[in-house]
N, C-alpha and C positions, 0 to 999 in steps of 0.2 A: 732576335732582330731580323728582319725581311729587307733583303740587299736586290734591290732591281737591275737584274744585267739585260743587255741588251747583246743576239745573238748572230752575229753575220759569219754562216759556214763559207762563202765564200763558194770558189774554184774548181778544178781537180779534183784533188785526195782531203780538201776542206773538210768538206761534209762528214767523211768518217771519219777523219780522228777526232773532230769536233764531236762525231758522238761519245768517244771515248774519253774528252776533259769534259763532258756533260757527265761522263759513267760516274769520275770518279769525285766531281762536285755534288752527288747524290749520296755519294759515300759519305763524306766530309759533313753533310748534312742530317744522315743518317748517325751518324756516332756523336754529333755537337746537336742537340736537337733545339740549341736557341738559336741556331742560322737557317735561315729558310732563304734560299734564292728563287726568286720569282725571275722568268726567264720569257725572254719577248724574241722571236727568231725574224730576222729581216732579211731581205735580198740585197746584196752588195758585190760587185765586181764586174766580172764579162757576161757571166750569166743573166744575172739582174740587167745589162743593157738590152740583151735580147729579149727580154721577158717584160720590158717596161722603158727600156729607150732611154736610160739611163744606169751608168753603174752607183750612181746614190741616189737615188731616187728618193722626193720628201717623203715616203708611207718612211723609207728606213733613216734618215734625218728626225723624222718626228721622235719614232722609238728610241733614235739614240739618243735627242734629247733630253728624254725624262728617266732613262736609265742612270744609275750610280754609276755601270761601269759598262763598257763593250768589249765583249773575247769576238774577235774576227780570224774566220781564216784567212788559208792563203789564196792571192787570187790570178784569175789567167787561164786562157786556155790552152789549145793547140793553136800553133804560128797559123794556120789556115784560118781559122775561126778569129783568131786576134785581127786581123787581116783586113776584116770585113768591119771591123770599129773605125769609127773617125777619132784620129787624134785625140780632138776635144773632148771626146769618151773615152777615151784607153783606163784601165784600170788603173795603173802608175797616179792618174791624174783624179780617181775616186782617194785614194790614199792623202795626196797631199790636201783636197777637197776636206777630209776627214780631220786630218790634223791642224789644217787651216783653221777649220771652225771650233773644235774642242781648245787653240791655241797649246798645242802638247809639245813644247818646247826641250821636254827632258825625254834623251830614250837609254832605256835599261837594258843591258846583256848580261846576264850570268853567263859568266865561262869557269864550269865547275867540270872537274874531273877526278874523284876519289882517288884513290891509290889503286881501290879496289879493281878500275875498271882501266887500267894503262892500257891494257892490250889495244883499246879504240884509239889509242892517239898515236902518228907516226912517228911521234920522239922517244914512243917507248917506257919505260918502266925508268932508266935515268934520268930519263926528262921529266916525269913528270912526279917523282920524286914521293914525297908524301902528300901529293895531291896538289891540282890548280882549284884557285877559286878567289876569281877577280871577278869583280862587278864592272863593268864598263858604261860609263856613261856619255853619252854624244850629246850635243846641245845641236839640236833639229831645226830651227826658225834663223837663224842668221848666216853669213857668213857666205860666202862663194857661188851656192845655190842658187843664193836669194839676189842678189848682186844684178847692176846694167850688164846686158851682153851684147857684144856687138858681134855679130857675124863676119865672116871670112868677105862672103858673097857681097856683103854690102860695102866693102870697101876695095872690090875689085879683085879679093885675094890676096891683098897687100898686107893683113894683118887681120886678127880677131885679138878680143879681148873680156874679159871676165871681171867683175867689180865685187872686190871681196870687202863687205866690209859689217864690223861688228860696233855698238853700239855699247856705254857703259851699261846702260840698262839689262843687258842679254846676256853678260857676262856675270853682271853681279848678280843676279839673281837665280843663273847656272851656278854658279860657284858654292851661292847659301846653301842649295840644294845636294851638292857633291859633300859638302863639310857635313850636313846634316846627316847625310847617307855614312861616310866615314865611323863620325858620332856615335851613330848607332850599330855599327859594327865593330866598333872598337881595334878600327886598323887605320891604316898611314890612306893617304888620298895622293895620289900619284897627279900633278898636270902637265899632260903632255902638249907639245908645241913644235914649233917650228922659230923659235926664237931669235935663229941667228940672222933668217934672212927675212923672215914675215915682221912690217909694224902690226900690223894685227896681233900678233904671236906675242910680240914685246908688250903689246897694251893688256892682252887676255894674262899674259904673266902679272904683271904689276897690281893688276886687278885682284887678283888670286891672292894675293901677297899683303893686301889691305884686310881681305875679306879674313885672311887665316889669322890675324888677330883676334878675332870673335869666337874663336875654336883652339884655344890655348891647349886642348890637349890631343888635340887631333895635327899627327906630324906629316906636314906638307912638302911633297919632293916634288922635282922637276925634270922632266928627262923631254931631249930631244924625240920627235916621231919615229927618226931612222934607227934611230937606238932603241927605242919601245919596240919597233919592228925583227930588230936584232934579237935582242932580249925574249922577245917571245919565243922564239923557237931556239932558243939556246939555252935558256936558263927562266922560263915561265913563274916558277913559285917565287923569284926573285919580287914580281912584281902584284903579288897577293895583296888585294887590299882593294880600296877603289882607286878607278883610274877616269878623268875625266879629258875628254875630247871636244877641240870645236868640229864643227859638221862634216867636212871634209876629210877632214882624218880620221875620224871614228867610225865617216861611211865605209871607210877600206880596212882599217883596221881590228874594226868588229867580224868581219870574215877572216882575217886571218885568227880570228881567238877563235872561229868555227873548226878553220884549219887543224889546228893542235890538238883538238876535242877528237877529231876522225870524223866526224860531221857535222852541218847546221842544223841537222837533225838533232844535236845536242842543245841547242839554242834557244831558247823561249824570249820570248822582248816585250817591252811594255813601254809605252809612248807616251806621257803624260803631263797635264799642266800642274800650274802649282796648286790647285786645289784637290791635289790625287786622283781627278777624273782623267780620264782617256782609256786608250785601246791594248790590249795585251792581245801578241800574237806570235806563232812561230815564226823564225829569222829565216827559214827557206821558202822556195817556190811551191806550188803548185802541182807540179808533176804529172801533169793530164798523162801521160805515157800509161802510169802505171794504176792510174782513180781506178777507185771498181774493184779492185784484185784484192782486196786488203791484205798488204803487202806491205802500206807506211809505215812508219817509223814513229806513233803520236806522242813521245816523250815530249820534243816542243810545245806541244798544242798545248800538255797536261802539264809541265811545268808553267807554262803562261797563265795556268788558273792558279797554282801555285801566288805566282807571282801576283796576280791581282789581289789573292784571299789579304797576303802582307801588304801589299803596297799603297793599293785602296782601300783596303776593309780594315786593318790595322789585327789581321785572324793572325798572330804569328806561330800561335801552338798548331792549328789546322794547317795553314802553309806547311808548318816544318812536317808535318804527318805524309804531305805528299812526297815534300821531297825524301824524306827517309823510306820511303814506300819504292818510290823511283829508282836508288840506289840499290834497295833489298832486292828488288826483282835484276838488276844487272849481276849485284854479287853469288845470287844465285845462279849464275850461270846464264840465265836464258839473254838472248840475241834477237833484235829484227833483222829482218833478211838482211839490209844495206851494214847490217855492224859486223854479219859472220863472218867468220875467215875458214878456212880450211881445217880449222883446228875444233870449230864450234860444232857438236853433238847434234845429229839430225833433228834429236827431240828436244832439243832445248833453241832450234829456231823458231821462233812463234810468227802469230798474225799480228795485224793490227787490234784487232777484238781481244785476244788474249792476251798481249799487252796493258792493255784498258782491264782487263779479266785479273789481271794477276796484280796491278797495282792499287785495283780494288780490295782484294779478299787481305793483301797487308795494311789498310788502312782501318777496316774493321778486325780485323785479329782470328780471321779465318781460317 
């Protein structure tokens, strides 16, 4: 089958590790010889404004619309170079442009951490126990973001204000989506909230609680956000399973599941509506500082292809091929620069290439 992706390197350090989840979708492709990815490369971000006066520009609009899926990188440049954008162009504003129009209401974070690989997380080897691996899900289109704002300035300074409000519509239809994702993983769906002081928090609970009738074996908990936030870094495998978030709390607390990982560099995401179309991308920045050097870290980038192969292409054998590929080359020892420590072997710090190089040659059996 011939799966149409649609390609925006983005940024920074985009470009190259985007070639490296290109390396190892050729891999993937190579050893399953009924997937063929036809691949359309578009301009998207700060670059794309400079080069065409917009950061979405219709050539890359068009392509993403008739693409199945879009891998984007990250985007942005140096504050100098950002600088020189109007607002109404900022990158930040190509993003929401993007999800506005694919309507990708659900966003996915794996926060996986083997046992194999504790030494990358500050909790250590007790923390993280026989491994993290929580699926996190944010519901993206509602909620506090989206809400009337009133500015400070327009009322003299006398007060600002934020209209947080969620809809049954946005809830129920996050919710099916979290039960279905639990479903298929065969583990508890965590919802987190703000219960005690949010009606939103009470209405998204209640909701949740209608919905988990239709998933009689999918066991549904409830935990406060400050207690989700506790719990992370106390006792993480505690909360193994899916965990779903409205917008606001999943915006903060999706970094701190980067936190416990030892980087966001461990993070791959994927942004989607309910027809499984939308954009998979790494959960960090850009890092113009160090673009060029190949020095990145493209785990993200290449689990984010990962993540598409399952999410949108329903590839679960090829997906899982990555990620076991992913883990083989950490348990082997080797490190990108930002994971080493003091401890880690000259010759087992790699590049960005040899990274992409070595999660290659374990997907084919090299």
């Amino acid at each position: 089958m011939t799966y149409n992706i649609a390609v925006l390197e983005g940024d920074g350090i985009g470009p190259e590790i985007m070639q490296e989840g290109i390396k190892v979708l050729n891999a993937v492709s190579k050893k399953y010889h009924d997937n063929n990815f036809f691949l359309t490369y578009a301009p998207f971000g700060a670059k794309a404004y400079f080069e065409h006066g917009h950061p979405f520009p219709d050539v890359t609009k068009e392509v993403c619309d008739n693409a199945d899926s879009i891998l984007k990188g990250p985007i942005g440049l140096s504050l100098d170079e950002m600088k020189k954008i109007p607002l109404e162009f900022s990158a930040e504003s190509a993003v929401l442009a993007l999800r506005n129009r694919y309507g990708t209401f659900a966003n996915y974070r794996p926060v996986i951490l083997p046992k194999s690989c504790a030494d990358f997380s500050p909790l250590g080897p007790n923390g993280v126990g026989d491994g993290i691996d929580i699926l996190m899900m944010r519901e993206l289109l509602g909620g506090i973001y989206f809400g009337n704002k009133l500015e400070g300035k327009d009322t003299g300074m006398k007060y600002a204000s934020d209209d947080c409000t969620y809809t049954r519509e946005q809830v129920e239809r996050f919710a099916h989506l979290c039960f279905k994702e639990a479903k298929r993983a065969g583990s508890k769906l965590t919802s987190v909230h703000k219960a005690n002081v949010m009606a939103t928090s009470r209405f998204w609970n209640a909701i949740f609680e209608e919905v988990s009738k239709q998933y009689p074996n999918v066991k549904l908990e409830s935990m406060l956000v400050d207690n989700v936030a506790y719990q992370l870094v106390k006792n993480p495998t505690k909360l193994n399973g899916v965990m779903a978030f409205e917008n606001k709390d999943g915006d903060i607390i999706t970094d701190l599941g980067g936190g416990i990982l030892g980087s966001l560099g461990l993070m791959p995401t994927a942004c989607l509506n309910s027809e499984g179309k939308g954009y998979y991308e790494p959960a960090h920045g850009s890092a113009p500082d160090i673009a060029g050097k190949n020095i990145a870290n493209p785990y993200s980038m290449i689990g984010s292809v990962a993540l598409m192969l399952e999410k949108s292409f329903r590839l679960d054998k090829e997906s899982k091929d990555i990620w076991d590929a992913l883990t083989n080359v950490f348990a082997q020892g080797y490190r990108t620069r930002e994971l080493s420590n003091k401890n880690t072997p000259l010759d087992k710090i790699i590049s960005t290439s040899q990274f992409g190089n070595l999660v290659e040659k374990n997907i084919l059996g090299k």
